[in-house]
C-alpha positions as CSV (number, residue, x, y, z in Angstrom):
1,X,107.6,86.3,152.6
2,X,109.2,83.2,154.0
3,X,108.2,80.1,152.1
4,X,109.7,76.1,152.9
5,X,110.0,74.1,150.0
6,X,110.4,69.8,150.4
7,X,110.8,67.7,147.5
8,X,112.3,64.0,148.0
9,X,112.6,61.9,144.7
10,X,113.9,62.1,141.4
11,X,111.4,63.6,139.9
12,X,110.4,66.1,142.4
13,X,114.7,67.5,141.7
14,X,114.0,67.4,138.0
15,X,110.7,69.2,138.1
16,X,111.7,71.3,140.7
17,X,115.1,72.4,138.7
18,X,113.3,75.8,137.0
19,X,111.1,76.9,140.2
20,X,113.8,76.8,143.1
21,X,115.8,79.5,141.8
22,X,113.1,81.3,141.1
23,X,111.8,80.9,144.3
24,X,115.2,82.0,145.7
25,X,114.7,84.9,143.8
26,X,111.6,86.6,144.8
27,X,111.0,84.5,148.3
28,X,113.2,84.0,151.4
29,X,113.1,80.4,150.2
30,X,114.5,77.7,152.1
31,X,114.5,74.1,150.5
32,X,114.1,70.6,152.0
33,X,115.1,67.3,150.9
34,X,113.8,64.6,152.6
35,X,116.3,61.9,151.0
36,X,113.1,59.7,150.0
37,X,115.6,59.0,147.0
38,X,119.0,57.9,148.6
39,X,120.5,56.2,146.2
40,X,123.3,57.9,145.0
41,X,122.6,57.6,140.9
42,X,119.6,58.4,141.9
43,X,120.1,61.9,142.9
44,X,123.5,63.7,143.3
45,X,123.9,63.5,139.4
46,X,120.5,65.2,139.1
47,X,121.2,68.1,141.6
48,X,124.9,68.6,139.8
49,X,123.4,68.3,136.2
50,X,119.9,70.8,136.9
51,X,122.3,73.0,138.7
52,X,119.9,73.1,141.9
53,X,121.7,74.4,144.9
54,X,122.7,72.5,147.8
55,X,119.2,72.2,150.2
56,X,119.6,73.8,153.8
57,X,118.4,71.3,155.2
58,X,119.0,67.1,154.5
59,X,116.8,65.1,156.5
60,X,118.5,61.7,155.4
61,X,115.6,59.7,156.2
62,X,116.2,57.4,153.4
63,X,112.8,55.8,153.6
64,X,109.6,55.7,151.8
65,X,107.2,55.3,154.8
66,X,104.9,57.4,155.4
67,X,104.9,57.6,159.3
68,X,108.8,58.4,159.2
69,X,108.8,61.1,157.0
70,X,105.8,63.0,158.4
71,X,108.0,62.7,161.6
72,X,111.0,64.2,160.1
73,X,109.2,66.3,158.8
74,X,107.1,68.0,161.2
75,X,110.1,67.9,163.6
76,X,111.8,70.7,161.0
77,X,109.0,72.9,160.7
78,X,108.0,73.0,163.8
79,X,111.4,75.0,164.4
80,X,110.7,77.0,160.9
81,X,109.2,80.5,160.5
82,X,107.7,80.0,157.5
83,X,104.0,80.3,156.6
84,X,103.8,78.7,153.6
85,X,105.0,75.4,152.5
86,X,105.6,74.5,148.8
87,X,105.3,70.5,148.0
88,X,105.1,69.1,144.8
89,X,103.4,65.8,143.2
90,X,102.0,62.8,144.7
91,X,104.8,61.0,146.5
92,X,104.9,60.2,149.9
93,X,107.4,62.8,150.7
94,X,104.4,65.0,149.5
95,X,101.7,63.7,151.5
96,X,103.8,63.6,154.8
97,X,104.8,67.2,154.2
98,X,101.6,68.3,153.8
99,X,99.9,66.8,156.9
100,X,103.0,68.1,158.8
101,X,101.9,71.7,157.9
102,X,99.1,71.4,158.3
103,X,99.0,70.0,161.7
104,X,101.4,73.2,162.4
105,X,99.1,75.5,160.7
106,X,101.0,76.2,157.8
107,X,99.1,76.8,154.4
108,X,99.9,74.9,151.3
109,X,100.8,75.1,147.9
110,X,100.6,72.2,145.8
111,X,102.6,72.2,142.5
112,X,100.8,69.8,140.3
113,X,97.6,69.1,141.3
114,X,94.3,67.6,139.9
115,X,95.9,64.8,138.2
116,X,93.9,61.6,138.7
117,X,94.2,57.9,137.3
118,X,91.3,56.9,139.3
119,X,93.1,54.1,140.3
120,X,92.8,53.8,144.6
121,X,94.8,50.9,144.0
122,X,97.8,53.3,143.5
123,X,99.6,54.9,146.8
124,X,99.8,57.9,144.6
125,X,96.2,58.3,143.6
126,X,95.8,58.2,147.6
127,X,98.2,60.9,148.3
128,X,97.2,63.1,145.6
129,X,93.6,63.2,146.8
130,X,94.7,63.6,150.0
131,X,97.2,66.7,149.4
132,X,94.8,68.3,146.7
133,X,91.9,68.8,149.5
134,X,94.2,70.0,152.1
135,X,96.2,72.6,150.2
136,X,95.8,76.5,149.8
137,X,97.1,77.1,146.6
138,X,96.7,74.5,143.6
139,X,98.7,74.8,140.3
140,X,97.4,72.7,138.1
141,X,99.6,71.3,134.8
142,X,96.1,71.3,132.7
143,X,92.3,72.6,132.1
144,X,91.7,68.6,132.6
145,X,93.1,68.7,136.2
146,X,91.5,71.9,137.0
147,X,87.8,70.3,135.8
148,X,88.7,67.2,138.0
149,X,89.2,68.9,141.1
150,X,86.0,71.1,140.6
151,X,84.0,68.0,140.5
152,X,85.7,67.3,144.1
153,X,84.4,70.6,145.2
154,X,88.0,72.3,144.8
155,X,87.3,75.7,142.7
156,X,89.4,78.2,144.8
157,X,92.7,79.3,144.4
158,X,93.0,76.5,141.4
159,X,95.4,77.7,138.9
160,X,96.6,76.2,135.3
161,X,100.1,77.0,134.5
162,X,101.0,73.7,132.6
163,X,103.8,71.4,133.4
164,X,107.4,72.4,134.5
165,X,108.7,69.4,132.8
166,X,108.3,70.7,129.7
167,X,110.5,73.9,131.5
168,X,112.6,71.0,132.0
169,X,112.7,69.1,128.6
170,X,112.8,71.8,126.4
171,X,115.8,73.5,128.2
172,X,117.9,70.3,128.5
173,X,116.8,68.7,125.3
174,X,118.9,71.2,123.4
175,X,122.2,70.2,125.1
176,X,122.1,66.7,124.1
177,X,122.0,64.8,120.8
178,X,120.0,61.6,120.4
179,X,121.2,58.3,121.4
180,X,121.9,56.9,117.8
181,X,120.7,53.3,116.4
182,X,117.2,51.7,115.9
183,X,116.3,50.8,119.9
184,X,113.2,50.6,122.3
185,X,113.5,52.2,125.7
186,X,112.2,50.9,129.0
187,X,112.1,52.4,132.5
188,X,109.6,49.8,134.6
189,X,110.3,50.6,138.0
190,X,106.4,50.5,139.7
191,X,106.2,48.0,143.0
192,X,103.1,46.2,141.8
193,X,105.1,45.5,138.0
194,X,108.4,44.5,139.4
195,X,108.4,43.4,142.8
196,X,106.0,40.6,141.7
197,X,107.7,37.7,140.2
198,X,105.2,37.2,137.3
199,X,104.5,40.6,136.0
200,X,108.5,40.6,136.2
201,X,108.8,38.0,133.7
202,X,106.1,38.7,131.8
203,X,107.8,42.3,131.2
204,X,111.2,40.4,130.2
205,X,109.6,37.9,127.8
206,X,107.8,40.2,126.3
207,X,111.2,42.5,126.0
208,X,112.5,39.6,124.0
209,X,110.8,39.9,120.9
210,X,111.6,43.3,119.6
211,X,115.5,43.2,118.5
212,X,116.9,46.1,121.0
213,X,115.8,47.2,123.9
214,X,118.1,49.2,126.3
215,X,116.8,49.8,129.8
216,X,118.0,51.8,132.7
217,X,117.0,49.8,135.5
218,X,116.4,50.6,138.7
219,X,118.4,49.3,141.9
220,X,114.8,47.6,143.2
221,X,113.9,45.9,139.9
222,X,118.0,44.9,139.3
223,X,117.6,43.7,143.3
224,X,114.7,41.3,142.2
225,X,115.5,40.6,139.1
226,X,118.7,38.4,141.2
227,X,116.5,37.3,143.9
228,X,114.0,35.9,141.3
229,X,116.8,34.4,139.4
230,X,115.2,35.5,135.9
231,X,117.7,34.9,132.8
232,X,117.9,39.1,130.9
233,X,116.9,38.4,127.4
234,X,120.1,38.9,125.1
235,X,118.4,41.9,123.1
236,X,118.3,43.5,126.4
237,X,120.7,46.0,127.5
238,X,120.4,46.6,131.3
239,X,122.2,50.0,132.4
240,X,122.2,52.0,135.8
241,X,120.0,54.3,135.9
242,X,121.4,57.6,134.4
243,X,121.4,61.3,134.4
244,X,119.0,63.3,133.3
245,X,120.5,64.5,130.9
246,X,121.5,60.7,129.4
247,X,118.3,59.9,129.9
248,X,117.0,62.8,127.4
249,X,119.9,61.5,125.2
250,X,118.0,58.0,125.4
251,X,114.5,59.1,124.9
252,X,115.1,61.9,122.1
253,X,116.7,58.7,119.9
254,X,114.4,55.7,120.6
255,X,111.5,54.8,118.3
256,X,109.4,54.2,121.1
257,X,109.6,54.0,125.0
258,X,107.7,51.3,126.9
259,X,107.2,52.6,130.4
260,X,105.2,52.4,133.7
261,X,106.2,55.9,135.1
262,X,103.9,59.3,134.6
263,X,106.7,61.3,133.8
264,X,107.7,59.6,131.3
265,X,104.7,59.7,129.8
266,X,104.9,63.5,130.0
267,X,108.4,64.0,128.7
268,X,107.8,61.5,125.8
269,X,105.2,63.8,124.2
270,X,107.3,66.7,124.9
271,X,110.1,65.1,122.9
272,X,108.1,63.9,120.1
273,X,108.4,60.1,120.9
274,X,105.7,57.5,120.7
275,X,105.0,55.9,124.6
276,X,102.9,52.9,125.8
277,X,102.6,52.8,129.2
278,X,102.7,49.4,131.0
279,X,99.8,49.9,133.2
280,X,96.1,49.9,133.4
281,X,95.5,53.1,134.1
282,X,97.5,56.3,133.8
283,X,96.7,60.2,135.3
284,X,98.2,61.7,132.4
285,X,95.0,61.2,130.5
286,X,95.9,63.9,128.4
287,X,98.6,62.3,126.9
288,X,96.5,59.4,125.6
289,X,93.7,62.2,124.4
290,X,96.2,64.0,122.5
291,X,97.4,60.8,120.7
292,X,100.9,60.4,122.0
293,X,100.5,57.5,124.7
294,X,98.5,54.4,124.7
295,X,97.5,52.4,128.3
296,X,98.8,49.1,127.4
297,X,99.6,46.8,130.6
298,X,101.4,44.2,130.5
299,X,99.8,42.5,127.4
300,X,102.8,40.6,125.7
301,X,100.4,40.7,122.2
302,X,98.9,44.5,122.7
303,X,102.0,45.7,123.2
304,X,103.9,43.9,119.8
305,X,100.3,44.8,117.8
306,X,100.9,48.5,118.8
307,X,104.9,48.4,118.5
308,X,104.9,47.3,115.3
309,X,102.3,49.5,114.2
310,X,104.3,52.3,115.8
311,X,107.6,51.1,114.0
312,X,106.8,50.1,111.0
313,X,103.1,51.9,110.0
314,X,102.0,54.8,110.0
315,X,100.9,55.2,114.0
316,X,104.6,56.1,115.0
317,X,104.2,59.5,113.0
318,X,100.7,60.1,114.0
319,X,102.4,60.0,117.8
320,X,105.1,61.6,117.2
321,X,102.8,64.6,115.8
322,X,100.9,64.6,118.5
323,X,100.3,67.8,120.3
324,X,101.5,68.7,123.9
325,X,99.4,69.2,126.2
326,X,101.6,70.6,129.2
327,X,102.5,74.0,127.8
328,X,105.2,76.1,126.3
329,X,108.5,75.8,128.6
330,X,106.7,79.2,131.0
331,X,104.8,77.2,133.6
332,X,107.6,78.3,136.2
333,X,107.6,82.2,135.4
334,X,103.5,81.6,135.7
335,X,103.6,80.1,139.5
336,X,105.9,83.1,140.1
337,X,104.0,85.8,138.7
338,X,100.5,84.3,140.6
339,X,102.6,83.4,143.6
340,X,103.8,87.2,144.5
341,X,100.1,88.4,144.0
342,X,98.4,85.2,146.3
343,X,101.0,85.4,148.7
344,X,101.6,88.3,150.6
């Protein structure tokens, strides 16, 4: 059975790293990347360091618009066999795949679906909602996801197979040792907390009053942080973004990440490290149920209250106890095993 694949960002490679070969393996499998992520950093050293083949098809769009990529898109599989397509997530890459094959006739699977932050605010919240009611076949990281789409009136073809991050993590984790000396990490990289020149500072000032801080920093956020002209606090440590495999280096060490990304979020708990997310919402709720996340915004005094507490009480080992929630390191050799019985 023919299946196309499409991922386009970061975190679609790294999540994607234990299903493609898999995939390969037991489908005629051809993969797709849309080049939502173009930057270089941001993801040649991810396809080298996962080991994911070379995609037979770039697309080289190098945007993020919707309208573009659905156009790519749909110009692709129009000339594609394949009666499946396999998307994963909530970025726009997804969503534009997704109404491309559909429009074909194509059925879909959705890799991580049901997550919700209940946020319409967020493009992703949009997209997910979007994807979930349009797709075929839904694979669902949690029980939690799974009761949220039923409430939408999506009960078939719903599967939980937990999270292929923590495929990801745990596989990865084990090759690297943890960045060494007493430091909080940061990834803030969200449109609505750095592309605004207020909820910019107010993440930098409130940076300043912990005594290390290293932060891999986006090309966008390092863009307007120069256009803004806003002074880095000297406790900061700005560096490129990194590998994955750095970045697990970085996470595995720090006493506490500060972040505003969902994976993040999931990877922290996987790894045992104390996370406040930099937002007002989040859809990995399951996280913050299971006691290893807190939803903190951008509340200079929250964020030191809970920081300390983490650091220097008794909350950091609470967190770092905390169980996950996203499985055991299977959920890819789950979505295969369903996927040669659904798909035939």
């Amino acid at each position: 059975m023919q299946i196309t694949t499409i991922i386009g960002t970061r975190p679609e490679i790294i999540k994607m790293a234990p299903l493609i070969p898999l995939l390969d393996k037991y489908f005629d499998n051809k993969l797709i990347f849309t080049s939502q992520h173009y930057s270089k950093n941001l993801v040649d050293v991810f396809f080298d360091e996962l080991k994911i083949r070379t995609p037979d098809v770039f697309l080289r769009t190098n945007t993020s618009k919707m309208k573009k990529l659905e156009a790519s898109i749909y110009e692709i599989l129009k000339k594609d066999d394949s009666q499946w397509v396999a998307i994963y997530g909530d970025t726009n890459s997804t969503l534009a795949s997704a109404r491309a094959a559909k429009k074909l006739g194509k059925k879909l699977i959705h890799f991580e679906a049901g997550l919700r932050s209940y946020d319409k605010r967020m493009p992703e919240e949009r997209n997910r909602f979007e994807t979930d009611h349009i797709s075929d076949i839904l694979f669902t990281p949690t029980e939690l996801c799974r009761k949220q789409l039923k409430k939408e009136g999506i009960k078939k073809n719903v599967f939980v197979v937990g999270n292929l991050i923590v495929d990801v993590c745990l596989k990865y984790s084990k090759k690297v040792k943890p960045y060494q000396g007493e430091y909080i990490l940061v990834t803030a990289h969200r449109q609505e907390n750095v592309d605004k020149f207020r909820r910019l500072m107010r993440i930098l000032t409130t940076l300043s009053q912990f005594p290390k801080v290293i932060y891999p920093i986006h090309p966008r956020t390092m863009k307007n942080i120069k256009e803004f002209r806003i002074k880095i606090p000297k406790n900061v440590t700005l560096m490129d973004p990194v590998g994955y495999l750095e970045f697990l280096s970085l996470l595995k060490g720090a006493q506490l990440v500060l972040t505003d990304s969902g994976g993040v979020q999931e990877e922290a708990i996987t790894l045992h490290t104390p996370c406040l997310t930099l937002r007002e919402s989040t859809e990995r709720w399951e996280t913050v149920i299971a006691g290893g996340n807190f939803i903190v915004g951008l509340d200079p005094l929250l964020i030191h209250f809970y920081a300390k507490q983490i650091i220097e009480g008794d909350l950091g080992n609470h967190m770092k106890n905390a169980k996950n929630p996203y499985g055991n390191g299977k959920t890819a050799e789950k979505i295969i095993k369903i996927l040669r019985t659904e798909i035939k």
